[in-house]
PyMOL commands that place a pseudoatom at each C-alpha (Angstrom):
pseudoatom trace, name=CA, resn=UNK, resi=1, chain=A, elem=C, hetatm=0, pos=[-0.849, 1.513, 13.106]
pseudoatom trace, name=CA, resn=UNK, resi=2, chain=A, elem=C, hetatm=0, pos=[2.543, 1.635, 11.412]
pseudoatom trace, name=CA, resn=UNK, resi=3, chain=A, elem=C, hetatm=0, pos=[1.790, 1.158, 7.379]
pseudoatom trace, name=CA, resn=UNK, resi=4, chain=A, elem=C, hetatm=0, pos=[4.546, 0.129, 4.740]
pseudoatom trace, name=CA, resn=UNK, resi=5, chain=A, elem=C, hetatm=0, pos=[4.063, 0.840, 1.009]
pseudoatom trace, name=CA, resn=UNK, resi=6, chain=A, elem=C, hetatm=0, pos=[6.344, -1.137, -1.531]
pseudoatom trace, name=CA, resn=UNK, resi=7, chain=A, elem=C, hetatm=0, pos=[5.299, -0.586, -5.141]
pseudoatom trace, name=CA, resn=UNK, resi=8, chain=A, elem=C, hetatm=0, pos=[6.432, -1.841, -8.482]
pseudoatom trace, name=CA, resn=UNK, resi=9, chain=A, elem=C, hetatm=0, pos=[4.847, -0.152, -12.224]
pseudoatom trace, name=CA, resn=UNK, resi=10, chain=A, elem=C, hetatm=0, pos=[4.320, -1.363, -15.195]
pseudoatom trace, name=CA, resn=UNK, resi=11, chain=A, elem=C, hetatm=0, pos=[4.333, 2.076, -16.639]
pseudoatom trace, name=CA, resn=UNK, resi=12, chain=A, elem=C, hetatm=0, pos=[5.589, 5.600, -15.498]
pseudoatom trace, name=CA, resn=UNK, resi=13, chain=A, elem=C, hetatm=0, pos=[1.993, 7.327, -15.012]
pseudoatom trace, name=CA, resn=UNK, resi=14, chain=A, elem=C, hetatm=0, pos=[0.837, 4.462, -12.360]
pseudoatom trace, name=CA, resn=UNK, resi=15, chain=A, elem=C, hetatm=0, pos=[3.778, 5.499, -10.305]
pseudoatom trace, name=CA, resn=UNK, resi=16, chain=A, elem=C, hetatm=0, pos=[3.840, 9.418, -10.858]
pseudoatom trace, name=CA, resn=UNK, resi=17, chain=A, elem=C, hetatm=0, pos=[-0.257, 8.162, -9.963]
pseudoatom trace, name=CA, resn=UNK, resi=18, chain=A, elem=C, hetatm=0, pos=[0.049, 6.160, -6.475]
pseudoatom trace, name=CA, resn=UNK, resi=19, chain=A, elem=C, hetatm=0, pos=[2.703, 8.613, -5.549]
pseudoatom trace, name=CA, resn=UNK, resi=20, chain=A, elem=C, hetatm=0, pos=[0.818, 11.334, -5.428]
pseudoatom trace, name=CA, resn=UNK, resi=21, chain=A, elem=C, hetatm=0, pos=[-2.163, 9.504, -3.945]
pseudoatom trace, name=CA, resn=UNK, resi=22, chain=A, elem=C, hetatm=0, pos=[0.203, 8.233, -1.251]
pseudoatom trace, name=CA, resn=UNK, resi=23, chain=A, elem=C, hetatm=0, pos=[1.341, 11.450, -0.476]
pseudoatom trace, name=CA, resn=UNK, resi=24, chain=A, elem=C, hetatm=0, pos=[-2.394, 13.076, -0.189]
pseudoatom trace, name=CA, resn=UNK, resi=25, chain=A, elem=C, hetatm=0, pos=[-2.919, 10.420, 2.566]
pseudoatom trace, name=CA, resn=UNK, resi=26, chain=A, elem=C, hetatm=0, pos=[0.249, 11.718, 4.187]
pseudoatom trace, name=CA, resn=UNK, resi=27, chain=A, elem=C, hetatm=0, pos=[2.467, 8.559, 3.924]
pseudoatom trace, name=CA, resn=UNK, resi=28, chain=A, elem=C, hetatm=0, pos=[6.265, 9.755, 3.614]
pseudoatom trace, name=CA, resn=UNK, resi=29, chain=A, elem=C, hetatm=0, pos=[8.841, 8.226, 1.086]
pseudoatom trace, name=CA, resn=UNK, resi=30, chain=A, elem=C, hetatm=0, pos=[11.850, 6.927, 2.987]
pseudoatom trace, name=CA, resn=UNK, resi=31, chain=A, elem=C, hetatm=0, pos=[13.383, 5.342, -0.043]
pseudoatom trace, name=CA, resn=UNK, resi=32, chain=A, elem=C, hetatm=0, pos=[12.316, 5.380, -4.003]
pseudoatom trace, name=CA, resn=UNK, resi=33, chain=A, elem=C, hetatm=0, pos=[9.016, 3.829, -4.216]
pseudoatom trace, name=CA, resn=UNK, resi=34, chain=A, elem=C, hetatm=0, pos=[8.718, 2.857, -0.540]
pseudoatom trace, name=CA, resn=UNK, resi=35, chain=A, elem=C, hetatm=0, pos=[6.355, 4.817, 1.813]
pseudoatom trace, name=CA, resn=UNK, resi=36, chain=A, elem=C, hetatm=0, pos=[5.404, 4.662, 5.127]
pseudoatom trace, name=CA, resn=UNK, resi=37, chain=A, elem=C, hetatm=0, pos=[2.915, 6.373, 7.784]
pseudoatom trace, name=CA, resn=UNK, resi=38, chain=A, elem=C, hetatm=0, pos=[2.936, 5.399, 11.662]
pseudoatom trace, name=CA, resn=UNK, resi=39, chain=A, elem=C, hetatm=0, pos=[-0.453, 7.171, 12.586]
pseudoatom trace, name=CA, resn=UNK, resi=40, chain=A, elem=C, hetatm=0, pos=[-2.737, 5.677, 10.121]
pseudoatom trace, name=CA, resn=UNK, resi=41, chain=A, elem=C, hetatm=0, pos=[-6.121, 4.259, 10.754]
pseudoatom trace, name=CA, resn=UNK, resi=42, chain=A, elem=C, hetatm=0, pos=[-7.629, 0.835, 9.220]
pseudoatom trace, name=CA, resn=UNK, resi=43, chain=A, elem=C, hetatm=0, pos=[-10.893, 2.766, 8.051]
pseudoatom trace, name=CA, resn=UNK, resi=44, chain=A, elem=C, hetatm=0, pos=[-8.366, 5.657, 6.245]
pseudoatom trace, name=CA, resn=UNK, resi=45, chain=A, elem=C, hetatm=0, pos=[-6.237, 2.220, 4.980]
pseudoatom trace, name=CA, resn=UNK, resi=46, chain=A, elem=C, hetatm=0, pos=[-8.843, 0.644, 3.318]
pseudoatom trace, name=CA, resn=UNK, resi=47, chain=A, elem=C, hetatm=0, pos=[-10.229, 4.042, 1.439]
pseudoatom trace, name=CA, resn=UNK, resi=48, chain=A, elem=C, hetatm=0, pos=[-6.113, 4.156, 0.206]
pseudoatom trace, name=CA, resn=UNK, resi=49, chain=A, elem=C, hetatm=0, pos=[-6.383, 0.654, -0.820]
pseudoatom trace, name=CA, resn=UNK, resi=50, chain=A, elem=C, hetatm=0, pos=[-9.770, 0.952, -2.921]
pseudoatom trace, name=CA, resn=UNK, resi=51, chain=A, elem=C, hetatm=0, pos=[-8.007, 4.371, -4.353]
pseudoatom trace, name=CA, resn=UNK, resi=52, chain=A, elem=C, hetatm=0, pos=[-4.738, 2.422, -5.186]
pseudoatom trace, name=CA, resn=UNK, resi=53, chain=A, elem=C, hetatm=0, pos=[-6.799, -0.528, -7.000]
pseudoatom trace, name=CA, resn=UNK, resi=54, chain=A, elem=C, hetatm=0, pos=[-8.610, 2.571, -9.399]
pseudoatom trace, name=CA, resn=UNK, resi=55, chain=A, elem=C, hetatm=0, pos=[-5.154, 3.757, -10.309]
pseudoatom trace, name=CA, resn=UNK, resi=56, chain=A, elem=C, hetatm=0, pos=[-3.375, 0.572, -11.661]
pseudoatom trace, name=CA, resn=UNK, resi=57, chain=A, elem=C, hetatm=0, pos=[-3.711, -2.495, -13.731]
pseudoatom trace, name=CA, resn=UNK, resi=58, chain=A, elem=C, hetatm=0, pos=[-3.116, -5.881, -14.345]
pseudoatom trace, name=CA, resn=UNK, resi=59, chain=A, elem=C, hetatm=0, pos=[0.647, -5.629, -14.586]
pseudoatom trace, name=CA, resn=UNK, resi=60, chain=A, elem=C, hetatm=0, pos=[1.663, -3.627, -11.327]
pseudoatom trace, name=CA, resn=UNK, resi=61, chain=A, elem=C, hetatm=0, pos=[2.066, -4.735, -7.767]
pseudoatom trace, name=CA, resn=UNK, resi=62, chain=A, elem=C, hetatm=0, pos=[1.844, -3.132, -4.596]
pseudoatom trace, name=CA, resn=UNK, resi=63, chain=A, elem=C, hetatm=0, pos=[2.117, -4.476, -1.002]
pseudoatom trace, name=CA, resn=UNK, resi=64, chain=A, elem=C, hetatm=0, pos=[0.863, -3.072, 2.324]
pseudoatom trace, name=CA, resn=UNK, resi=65, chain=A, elem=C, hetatm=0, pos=[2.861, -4.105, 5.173]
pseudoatom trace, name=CA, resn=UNK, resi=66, chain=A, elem=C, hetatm=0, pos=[0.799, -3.754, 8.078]
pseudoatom trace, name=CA, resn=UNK, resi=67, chain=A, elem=C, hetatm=0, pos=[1.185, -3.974, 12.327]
pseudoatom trace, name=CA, resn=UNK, resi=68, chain=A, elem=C, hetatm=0, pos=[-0.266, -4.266, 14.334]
pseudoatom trace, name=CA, resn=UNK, resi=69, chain=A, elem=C, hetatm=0, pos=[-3.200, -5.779, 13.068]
pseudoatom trace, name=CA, resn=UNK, resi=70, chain=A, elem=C, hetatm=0, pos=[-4.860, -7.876, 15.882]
pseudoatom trace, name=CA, resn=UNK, resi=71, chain=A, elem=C, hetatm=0, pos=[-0.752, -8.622, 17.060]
pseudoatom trace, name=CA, resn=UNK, resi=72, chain=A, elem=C, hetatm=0, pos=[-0.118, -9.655, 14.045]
pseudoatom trace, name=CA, resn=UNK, resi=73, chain=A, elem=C, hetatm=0, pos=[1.475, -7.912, 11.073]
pseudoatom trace, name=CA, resn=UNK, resi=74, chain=A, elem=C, hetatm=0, pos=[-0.628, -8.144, 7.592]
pseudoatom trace, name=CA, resn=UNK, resi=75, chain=A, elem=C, hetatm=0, pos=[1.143, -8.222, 4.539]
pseudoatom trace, name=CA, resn=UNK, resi=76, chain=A, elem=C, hetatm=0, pos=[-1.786, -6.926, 1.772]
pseudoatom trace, name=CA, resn=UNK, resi=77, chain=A, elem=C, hetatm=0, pos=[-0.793, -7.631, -2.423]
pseudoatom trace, name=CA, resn=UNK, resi=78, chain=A, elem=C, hetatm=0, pos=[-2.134, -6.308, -5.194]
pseudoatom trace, name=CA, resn=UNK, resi=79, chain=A, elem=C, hetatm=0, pos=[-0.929, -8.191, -7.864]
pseudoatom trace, name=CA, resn=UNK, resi=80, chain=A, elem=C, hetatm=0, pos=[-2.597, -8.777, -11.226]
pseudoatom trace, name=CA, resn=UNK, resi=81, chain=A, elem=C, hetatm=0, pos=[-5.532, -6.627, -10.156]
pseudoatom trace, name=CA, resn=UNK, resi=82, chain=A, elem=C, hetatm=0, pos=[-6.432, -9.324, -7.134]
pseudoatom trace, name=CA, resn=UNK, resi=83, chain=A, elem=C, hetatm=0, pos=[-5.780, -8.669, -3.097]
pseudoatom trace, name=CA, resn=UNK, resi=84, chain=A, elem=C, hetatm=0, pos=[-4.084, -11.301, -1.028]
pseudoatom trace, name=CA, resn=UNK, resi=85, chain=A, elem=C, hetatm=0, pos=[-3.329, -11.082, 2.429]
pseudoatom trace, name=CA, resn=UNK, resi=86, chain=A, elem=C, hetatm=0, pos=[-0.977, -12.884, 4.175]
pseudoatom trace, name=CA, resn=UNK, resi=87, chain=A, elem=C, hetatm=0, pos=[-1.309, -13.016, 8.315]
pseudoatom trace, name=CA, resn=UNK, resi=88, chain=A, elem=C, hetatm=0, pos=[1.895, -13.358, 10.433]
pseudoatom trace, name=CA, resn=UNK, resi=89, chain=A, elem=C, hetatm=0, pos=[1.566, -14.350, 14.170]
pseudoatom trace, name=CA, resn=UNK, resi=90, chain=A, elem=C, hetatm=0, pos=[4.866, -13.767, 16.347]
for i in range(1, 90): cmd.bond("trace and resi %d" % i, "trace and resi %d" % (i + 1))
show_as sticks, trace
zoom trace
């Protein structure tokens, strides 16, 4: 599945943080702060995502772009500590 990171910190240690963790699951940075991977599986996604939630706080976001996810693409938020996910059909 093709996997999108976008992230935005409220301090410089969360970042320097999820990068590293993002690059120990072998996701690539194509731009600052933006990873992706397009061999990742859903049970090695959500291990990233429970990893990602232990690393930050109330006052930094993160979304997972997902697809395909059941042919449809899954955007995942973490903002203010809660999950969201958003389903888009084609």
């Amino acid at each position: 599945m093709f996997v999108m990171i976008v992230g935005e910190y409220s301090q410089d240690d969360h970042k320097t943080a999820v990068r590293e963790l993002l690059k120990q699951y072998g996701l690539k940075e194509v731009i600052s702060d933006v990873f992706e991977s397009v061999s990742m599986k859903e049970n090695t996604l959500a291990r990233l995502k429970r990893d990602v939630d232990r690393v930050t706080d109330y006052y930094d976001t993160i979304r997972f772009y997902q697809y395909p996810l059941d042919d449809t693409l899954a955007v995942t938020s973490l903002t203010k500590k809660k999950w969201r996910r958003i389903l888009v059909k084609a």
